[in-house]
C-alpha positions as CSV (number, residue, x, y, z in Angstrom):
1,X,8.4,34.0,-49.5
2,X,8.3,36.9,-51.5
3,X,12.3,36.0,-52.8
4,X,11.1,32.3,-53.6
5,X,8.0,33.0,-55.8
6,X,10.1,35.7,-58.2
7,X,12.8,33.2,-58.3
8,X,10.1,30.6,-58.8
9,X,8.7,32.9,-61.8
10,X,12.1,33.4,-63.0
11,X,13.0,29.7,-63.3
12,X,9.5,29.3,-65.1
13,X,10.2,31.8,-67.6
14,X,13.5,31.3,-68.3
15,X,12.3,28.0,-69.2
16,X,9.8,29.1,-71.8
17,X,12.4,31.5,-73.4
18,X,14.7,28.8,-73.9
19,X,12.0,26.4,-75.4
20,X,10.4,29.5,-77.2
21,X,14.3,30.1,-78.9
22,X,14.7,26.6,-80.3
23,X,11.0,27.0,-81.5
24,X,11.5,29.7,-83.3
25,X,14.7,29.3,-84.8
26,X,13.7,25.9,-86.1
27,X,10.4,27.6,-87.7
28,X,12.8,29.4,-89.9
29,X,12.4,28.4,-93.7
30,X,15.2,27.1,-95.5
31,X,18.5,25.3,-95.1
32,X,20.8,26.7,-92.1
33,X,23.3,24.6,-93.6
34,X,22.8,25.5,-97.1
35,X,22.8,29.2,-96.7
36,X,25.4,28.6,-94.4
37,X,28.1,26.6,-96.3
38,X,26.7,27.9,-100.3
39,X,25.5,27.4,-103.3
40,X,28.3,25.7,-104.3
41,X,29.0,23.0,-101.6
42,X,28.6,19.6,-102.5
43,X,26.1,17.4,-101.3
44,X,28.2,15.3,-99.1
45,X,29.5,18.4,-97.4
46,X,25.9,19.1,-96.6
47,X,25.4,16.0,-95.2
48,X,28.5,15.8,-92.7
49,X,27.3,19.0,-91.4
50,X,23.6,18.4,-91.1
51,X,25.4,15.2,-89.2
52,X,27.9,17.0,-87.2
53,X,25.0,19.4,-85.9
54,X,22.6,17.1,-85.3
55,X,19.9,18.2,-87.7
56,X,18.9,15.1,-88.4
57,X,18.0,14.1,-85.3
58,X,14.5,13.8,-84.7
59,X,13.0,17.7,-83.2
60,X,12.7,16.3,-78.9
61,X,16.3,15.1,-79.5
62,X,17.6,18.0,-81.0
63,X,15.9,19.7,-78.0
64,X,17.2,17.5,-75.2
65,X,20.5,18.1,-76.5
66,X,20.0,21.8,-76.9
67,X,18.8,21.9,-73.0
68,X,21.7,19.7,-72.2
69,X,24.6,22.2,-73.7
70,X,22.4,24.9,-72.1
71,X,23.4,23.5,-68.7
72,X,26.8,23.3,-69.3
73,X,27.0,26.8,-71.1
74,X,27.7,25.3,-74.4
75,X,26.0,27.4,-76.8
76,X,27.1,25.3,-79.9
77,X,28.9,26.3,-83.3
78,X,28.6,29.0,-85.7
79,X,27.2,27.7,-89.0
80,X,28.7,31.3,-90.4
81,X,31.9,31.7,-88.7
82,X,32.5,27.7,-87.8
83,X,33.6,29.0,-83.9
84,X,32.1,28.7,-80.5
85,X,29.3,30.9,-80.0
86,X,30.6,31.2,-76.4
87,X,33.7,33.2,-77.9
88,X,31.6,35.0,-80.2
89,X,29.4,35.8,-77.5
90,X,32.2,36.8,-75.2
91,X,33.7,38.5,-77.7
92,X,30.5,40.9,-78.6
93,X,28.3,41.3,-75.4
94,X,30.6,43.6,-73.4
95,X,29.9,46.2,-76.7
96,X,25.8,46.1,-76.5
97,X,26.1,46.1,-72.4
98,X,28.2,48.9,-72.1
99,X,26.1,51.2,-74.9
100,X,22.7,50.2,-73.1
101,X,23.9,50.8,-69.6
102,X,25.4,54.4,-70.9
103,X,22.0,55.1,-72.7
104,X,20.2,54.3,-69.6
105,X,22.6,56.6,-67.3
106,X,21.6,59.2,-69.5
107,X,17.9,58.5,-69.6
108,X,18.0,59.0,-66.2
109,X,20.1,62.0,-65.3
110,X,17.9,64.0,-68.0
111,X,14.4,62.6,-67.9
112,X,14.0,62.7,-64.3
113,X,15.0,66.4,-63.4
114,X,13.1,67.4,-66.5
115,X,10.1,65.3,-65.1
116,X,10.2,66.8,-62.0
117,X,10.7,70.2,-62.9
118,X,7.7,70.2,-65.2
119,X,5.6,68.4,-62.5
120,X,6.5,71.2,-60.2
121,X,5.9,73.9,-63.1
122,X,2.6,72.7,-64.0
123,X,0.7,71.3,-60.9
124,X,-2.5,72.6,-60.2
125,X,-3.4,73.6,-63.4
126,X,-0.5,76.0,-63.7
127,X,2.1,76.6,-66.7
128,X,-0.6,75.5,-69.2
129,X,2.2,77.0,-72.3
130,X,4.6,74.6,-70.5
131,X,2.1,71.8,-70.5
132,X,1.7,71.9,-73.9
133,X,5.0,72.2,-75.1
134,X,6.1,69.7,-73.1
135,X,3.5,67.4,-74.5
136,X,3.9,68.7,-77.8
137,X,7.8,67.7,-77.4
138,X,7.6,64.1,-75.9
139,X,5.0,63.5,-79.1
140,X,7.2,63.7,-81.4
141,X,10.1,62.2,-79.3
142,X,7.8,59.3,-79.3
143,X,6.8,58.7,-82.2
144,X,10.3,58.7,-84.3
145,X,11.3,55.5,-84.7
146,X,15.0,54.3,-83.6
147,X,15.9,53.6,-86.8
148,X,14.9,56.7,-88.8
149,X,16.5,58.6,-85.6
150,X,19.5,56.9,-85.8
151,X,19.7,57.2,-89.6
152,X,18.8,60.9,-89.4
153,X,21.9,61.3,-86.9
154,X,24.6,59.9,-88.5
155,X,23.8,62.0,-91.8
156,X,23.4,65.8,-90.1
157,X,25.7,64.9,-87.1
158,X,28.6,62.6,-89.3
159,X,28.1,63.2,-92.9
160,X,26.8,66.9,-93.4
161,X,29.4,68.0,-90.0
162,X,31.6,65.6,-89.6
163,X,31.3,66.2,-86.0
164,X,31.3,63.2,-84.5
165,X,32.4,59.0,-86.0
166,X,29.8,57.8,-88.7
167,X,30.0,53.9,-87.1
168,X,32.4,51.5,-84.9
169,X,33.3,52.0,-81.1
170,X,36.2,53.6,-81.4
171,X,36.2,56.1,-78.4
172,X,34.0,58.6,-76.1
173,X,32.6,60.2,-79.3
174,X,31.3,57.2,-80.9
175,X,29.2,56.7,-78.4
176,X,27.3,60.4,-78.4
177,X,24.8,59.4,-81.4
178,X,23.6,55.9,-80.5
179,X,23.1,56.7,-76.8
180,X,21.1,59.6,-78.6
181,X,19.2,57.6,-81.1
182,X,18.7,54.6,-78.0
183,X,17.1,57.8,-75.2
184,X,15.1,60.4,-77.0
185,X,11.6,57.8,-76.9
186,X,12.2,56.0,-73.7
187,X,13.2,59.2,-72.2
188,X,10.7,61.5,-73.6
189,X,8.3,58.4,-71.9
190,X,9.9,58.0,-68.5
191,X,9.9,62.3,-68.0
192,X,6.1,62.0,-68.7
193,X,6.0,59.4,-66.5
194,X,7.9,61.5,-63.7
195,X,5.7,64.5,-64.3
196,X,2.4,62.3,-64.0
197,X,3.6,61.1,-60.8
198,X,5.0,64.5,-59.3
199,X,1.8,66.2,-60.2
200,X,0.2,63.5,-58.1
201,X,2.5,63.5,-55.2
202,X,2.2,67.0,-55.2
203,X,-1.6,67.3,-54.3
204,X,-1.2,64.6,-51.2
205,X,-2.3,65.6,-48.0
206,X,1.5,65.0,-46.4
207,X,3.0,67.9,-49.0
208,X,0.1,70.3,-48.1
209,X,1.5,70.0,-44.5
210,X,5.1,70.7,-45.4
211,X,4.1,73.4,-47.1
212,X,2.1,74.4,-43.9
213,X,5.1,74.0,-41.7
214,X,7.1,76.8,-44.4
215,X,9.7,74.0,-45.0
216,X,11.9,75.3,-47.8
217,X,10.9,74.4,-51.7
218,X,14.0,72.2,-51.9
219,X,13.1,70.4,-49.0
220,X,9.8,69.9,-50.1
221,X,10.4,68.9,-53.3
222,X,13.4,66.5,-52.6
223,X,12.9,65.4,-49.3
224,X,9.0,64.7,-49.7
225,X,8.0,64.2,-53.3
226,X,11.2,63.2,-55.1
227,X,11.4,60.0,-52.8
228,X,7.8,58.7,-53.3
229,X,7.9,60.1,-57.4
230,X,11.0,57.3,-57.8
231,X,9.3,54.5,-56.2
232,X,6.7,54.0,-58.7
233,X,9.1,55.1,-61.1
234,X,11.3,52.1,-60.6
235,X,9.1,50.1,-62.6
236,X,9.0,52.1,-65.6
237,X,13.1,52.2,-65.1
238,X,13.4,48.8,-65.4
239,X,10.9,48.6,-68.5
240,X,12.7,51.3,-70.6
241,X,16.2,49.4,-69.1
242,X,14.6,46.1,-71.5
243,X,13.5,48.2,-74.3
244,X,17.6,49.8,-74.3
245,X,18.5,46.6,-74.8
246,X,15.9,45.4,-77.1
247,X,16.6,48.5,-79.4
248,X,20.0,47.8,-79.5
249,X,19.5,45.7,-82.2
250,X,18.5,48.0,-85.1
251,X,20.7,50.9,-83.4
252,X,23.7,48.5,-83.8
253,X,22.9,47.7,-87.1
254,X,23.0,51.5,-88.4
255,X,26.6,52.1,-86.1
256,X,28.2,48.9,-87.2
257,X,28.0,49.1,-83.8
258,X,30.6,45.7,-82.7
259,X,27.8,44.1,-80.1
260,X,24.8,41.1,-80.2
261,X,22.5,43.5,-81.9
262,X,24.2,43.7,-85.1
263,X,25.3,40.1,-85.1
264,X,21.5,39.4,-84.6
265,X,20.8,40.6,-87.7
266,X,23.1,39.1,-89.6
267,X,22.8,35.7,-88.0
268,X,19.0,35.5,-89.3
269,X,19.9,36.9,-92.9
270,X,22.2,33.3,-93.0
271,X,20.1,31.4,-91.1
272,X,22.9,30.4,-88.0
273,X,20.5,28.8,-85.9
274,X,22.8,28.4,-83.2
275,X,24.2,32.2,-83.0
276,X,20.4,33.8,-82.9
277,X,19.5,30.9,-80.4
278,X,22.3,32.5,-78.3
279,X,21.4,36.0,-78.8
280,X,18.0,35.5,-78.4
281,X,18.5,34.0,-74.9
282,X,21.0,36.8,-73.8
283,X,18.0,39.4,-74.7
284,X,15.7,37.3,-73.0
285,X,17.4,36.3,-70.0
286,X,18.5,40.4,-69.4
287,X,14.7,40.8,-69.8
288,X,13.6,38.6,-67.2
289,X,16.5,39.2,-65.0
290,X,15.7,43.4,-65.1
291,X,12.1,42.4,-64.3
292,X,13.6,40.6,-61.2
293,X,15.7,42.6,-60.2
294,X,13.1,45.5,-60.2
295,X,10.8,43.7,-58.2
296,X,13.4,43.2,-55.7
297,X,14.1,46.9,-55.6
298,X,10.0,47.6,-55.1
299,X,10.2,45.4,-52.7
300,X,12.9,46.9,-50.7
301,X,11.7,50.5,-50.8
302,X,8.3,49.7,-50.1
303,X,7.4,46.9,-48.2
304,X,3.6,47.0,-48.3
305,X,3.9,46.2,-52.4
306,X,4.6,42.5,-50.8
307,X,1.6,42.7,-48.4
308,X,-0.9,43.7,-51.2
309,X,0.6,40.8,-53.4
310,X,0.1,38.2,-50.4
């Protein structure tokens, strides 16, 4: 039952992306076609492509049809680059995936441990130096914004030192400054996260009696608090997993990084309608798919999130 109802959701939503997509795409001012074909192009060109497209079509129609290529993965036609947005799409995607999945490796290998660690450091009151500059630390991690990171980056790290690739995916080391500029908020946020729950586990009646038996500090700590610090934690996980893949967007955009985020941009700067449909379902379809998939892990490592939903 449990399975049913988030696929249920799932269905439900995905629905209101796709309808939300054609909305908003079509609440765009100006003429895609215009901006799309120039200045310059005569009327009758105009018109051949409004006809092509189906732009004339009344709004339900243009909808119906929309759904209908939907179902049989036909994402339509560039208006910029007069190719399937399928190839496009296949073409870009495998870029923005493999940066946010890195980022998110990252996030987690660092933030966690750190989390933990300072949850251990500081529980009880203790390590009140540590407590603050940990805070002090994850404040300001928070509050840069990915762009101005990301822009900040690429002139110390590639123009002042020349250490690493200014934009492109061109290796290993073009990856090092946007998985930077996509972790230092979201990880900052999930080892705060970590430390609030580890400071909470850590005061449980359960650790008290490990500690009472003299079980070693790495068995307490790993055997008894990590596992029930991650489970809440999952959630989290799979919100900062979205906001990777939100933020590739203006990430990509500094990088010329060759993935959906950049092509976002420039999609809505000429108005193809049909290429920021496509990327604004891929966003939205990882979003809701993460969400599900999260669930389903809650689910699976504790069972009694199901009962209290029922």
């Amino acid at each position: 039952m449990f399975l049913t109802r988030r696929l249920g959701r799932f269905v439900v939503s995905m629905a209101v992306v796709v309808t939300a997509a054609f909305a908003m795409v079509h609440a765009l001012p100006g003429d895609p076609v215009r901006a799309a074909l120039g200045l310059r192009a005569s009327p009758e060109t105009i018109r051949a492509t409004r006809e092509q497209l189906g732009l004339d079509d009344p709004l339900w129609l243009q909808y119906v049809d929309y759904v209908r290529g939907l179902l049989h993965l036909d994402l339509g036609i560039s208006l910029d680059s007069q190719t399937p947005v399928r190839e496009v799409m296949a073409q870009l995607v495998p870029a923005t995936v493999k940066l946010g999945l890195a980022a998110f490796v990252v996030c987690i290998v660092i933030a966690i441990p750190v989390g933990l660690l300072i949850g251990i450091a500081t529980r009880d009151g203790r390590g009140r130096t540590v407590h603050l500059g940990f805070g002090g630390l994850t404040g300001l991690a928070l509050s840069v914004p990915d762009y101005l990171l990301s822009v900040g980056l690429v002139f110390v790290f590639s123009v002042s030192l020349g250490a690493l690739p200014v934009a492109g995916m061109t290796g290993a080391a073009s990856f090092v400054l946007p998985v930077i500029a996509l972790v230092v908020g979201p990880g900052a946020y999930l080892a705060r996260i970590v430390r609030a729950e580890t400071q909470g586990v850590l005061s449980e009646d359960y650790i008290r009696t490990a500690r009472a038996k003299r079980l070693p500090a790495r068995v307490v700590y790993l055997r008894h608090a990590l596992p029930n610090t991650l489970t809440p934690t999952l959630t989290v996980c799979g919100m900062i997993l979205a906001s990777m893949l939100a933020g590739t967007v203006l990430v990509e955009s500094v990088f010329a990084w060759p993935g959906i985020g950049a092509e976002l941009v420039d999609s809505v700067l000429v108005k193809d309608y049909p290429m920021v449909q496509a990327v604004a379902l891929f966003f939205g379809a990882g979003i809701l798919l993460i969400n599900l998939v999260v669930d389903v892990a809650i689910a699976a490592f504790d069972p009694r999130s199901t009962i209290k939903e029922s």
